[in-house]
C-alpha positions as CSV (number, residue, x, y, z in Angstrom):
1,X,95.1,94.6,-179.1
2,X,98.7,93.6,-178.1
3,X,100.7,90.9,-176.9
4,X,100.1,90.2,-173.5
5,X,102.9,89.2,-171.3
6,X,102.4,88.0,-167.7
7,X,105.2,87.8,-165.0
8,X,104.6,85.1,-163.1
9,X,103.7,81.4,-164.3
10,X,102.1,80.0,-161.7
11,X,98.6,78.8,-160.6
12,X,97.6,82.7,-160.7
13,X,99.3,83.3,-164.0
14,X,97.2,80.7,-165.3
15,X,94.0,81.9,-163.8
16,X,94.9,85.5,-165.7
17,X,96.0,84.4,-168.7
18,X,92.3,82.7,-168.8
19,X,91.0,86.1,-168.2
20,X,92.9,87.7,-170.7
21,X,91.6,85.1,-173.2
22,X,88.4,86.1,-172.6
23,X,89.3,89.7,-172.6
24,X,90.1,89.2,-176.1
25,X,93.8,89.0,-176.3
26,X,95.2,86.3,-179.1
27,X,98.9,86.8,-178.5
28,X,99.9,85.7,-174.7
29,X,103.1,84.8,-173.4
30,X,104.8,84.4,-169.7
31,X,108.0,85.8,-168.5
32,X,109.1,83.5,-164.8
33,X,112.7,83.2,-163.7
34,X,112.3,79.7,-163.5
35,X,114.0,78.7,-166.3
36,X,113.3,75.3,-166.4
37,X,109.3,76.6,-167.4
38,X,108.7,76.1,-170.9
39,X,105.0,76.9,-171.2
40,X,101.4,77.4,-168.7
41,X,98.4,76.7,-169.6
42,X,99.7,76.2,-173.2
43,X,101.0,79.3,-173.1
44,X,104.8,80.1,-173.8
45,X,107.3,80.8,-171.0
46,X,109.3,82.7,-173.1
47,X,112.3,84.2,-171.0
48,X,113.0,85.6,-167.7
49,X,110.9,88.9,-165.8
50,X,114.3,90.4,-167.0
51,X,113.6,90.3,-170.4
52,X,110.3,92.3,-169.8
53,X,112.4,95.7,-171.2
54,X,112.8,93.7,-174.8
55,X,109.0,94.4,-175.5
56,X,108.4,97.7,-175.2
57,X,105.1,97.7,-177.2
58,X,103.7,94.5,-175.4
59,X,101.1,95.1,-172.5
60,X,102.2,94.0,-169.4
61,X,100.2,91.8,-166.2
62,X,102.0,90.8,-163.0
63,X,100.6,87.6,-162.1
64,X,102.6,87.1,-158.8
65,X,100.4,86.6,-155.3
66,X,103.4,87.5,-153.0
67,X,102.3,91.7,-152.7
68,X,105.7,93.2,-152.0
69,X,107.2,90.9,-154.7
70,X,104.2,92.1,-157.1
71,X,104.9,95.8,-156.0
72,X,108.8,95.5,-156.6
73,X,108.4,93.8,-160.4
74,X,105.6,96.2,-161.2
75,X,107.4,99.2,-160.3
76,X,110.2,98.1,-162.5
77,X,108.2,97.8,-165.5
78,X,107.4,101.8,-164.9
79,X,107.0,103.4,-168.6
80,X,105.3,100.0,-169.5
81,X,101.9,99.4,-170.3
82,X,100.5,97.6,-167.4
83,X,97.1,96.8,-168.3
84,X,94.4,95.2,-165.4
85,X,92.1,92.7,-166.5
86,X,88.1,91.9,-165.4
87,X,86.5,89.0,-166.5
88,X,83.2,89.2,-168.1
89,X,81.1,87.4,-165.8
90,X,82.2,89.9,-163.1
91,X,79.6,92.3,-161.6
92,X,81.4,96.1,-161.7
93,X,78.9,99.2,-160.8
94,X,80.0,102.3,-163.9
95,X,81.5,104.5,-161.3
96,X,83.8,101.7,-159.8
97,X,87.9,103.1,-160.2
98,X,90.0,100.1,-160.7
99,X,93.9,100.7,-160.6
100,X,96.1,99.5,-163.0
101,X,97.6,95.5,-162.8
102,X,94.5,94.6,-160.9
103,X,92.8,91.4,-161.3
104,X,88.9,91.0,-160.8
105,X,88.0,87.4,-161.2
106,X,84.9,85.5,-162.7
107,X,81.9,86.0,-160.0
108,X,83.3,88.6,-158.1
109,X,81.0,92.0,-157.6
110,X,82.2,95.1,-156.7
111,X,79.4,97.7,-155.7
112,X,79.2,101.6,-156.4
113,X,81.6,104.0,-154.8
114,X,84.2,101.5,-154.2
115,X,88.1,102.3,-155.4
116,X,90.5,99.6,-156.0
117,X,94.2,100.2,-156.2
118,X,96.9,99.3,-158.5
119,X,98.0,95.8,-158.3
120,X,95.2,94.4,-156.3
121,X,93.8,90.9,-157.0
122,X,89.6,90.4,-156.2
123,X,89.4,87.0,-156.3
124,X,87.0,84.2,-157.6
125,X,83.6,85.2,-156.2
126,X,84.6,88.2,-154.0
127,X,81.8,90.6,-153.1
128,X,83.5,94.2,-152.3
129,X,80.2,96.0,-151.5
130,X,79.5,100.0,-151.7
131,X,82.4,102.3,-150.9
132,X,85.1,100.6,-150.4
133,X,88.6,101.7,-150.2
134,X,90.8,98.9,-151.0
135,X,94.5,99.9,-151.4
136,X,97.6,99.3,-153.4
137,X,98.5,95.4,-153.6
138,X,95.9,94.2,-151.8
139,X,94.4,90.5,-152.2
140,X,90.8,90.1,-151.4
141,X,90.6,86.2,-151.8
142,X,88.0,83.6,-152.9
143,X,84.6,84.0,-151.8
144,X,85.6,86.8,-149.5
145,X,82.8,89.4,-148.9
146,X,83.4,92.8,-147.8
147,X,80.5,95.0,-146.4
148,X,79.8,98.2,-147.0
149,X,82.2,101.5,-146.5
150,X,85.3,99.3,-145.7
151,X,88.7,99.8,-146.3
152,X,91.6,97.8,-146.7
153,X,95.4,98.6,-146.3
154,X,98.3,98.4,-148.8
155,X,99.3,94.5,-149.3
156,X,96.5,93.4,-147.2
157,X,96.1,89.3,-147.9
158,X,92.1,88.5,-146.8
159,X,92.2,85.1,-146.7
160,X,89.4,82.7,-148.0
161,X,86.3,83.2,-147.2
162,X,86.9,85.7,-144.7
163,X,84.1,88.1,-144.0
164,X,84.5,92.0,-142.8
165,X,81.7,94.2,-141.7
166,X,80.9,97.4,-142.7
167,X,82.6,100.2,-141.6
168,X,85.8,98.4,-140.8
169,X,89.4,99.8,-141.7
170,X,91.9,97.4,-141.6
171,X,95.5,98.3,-141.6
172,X,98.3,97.8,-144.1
173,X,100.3,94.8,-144.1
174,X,98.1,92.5,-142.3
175,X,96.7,88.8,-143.0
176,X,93.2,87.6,-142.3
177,X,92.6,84.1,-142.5
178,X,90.6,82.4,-144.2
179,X,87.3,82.2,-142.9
180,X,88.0,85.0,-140.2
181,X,85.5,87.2,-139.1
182,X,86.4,90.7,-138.6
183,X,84.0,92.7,-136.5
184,X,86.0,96.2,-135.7
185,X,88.7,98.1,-136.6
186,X,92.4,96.7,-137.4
187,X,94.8,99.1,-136.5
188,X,98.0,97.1,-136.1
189,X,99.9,94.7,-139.0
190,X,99.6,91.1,-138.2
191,X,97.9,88.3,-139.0
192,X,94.2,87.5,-137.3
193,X,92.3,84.5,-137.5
194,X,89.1,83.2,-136.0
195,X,85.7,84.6,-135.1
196,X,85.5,87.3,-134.0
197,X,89.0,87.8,-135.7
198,X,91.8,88.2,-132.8
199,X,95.8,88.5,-133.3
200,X,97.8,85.5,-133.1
201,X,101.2,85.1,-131.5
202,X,103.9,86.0,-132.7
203,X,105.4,82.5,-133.0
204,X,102.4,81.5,-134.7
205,X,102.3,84.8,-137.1
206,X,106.2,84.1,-138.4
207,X,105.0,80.6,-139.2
208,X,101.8,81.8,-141.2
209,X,103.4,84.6,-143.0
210,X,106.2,82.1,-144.3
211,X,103.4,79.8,-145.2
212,X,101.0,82.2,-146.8
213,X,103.9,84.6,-148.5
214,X,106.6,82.2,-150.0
215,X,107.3,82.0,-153.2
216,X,104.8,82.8,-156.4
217,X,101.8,81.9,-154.4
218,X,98.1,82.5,-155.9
């Protein structure tokens, strides 16, 4: 097995680099653009995302919770070997497709039928039942559970906790919070909170986004 490097040394670099441990890779290293890093979780910070193109036979892990930031630096590492990790204690039915740079986390169960796209983080104890479609960069978070025959848009954050009943579609580019409820269809971006899970204001919305999307956030 190669080296390992993963982009991003942060709280969610950490919690991948544990899964890659257990995954069996020996040899793992970080790449942040913080350059005052030195190491996480023990591990080396050993240059900038930049330097990614210097290890051409190293497998590669984004490890960065913003999703268009996680879409930009994955598509520039195209021609390298972006790997997606699943820890062992995770529950994943055979016929389960899982896209490459995808996460699945210790606890979480994903149930037959489902698809899961490249990119995508299913978080600590996420339930994604049968037949989901869960798309490109899409963050199901901690304890989230997902009914049956749902589907979730491109760089879709579900917050923690959040639940979503079956035969939902949510949209692209939206935020649920955590906790949220969501009972029918989501057909326009924003971010929705309560129960059942309405759209907030816009005022409000600019102020979550900024708070749920800044920087290397898990």
């Amino acid at each position: 097995m190669n080296r390992l490097l993963i982009i991003g040394a942060s709280g969610h670099g950490k919690v991948v680099a544990d899964i890659a441990s257990h995954c069996g890779y020996k040899d793992i290293a970080f790449l942040d653009d913080d350059k005052s890093l030195r190491f996480c979780l023990n591990y080396p910070v050993i240059g900038v995302s930049a330097d990614a193109e210097k290890y051409i036979d190293a497998d590669f892990f984004v490890a960065i919770g913003n999703p268009n930031i996680r879409e930009k630096v994955q598509q520039k590492l195209a021609g390298m070997n972006i790997v997606s990790l699943v820890h062992p204690d995770a529950v994943i039915a055979p016929d389960v497709a899982i896209g490459r740079g995808t996460v699945v986390m210790a606890g979480a169960v994903i149930n037959p039928g489902s698809v899961i796209g490249e990119g995508c983080i299913i978080n600590t104890g996420a339930t994604v039942d049968h037949d989901n479609r869960i798309e490109d960069y899409v963050h199901v978070s901690v304890g989230c559970h997902l009914a049956g025959t749902v589907t979730v848009g491109k760089s879709t954050w579900v917050g923690a906790g959040a639940v979503v009943s079956n035969n939902v579609n949510i949209c692209g580019g939206c935020t649920i919070g955590a906790g949220a409820v969501v009972v029918k269809d989501i057909n326009e971006h924003g971010t929705y909170v309560g129960v059942p899970a309405k759209r907030i204001e816009d005022e409000k919305m600019k102020y979550s986004e900024n708070f749920v999307w800044g920087g290397y956030s898990s």
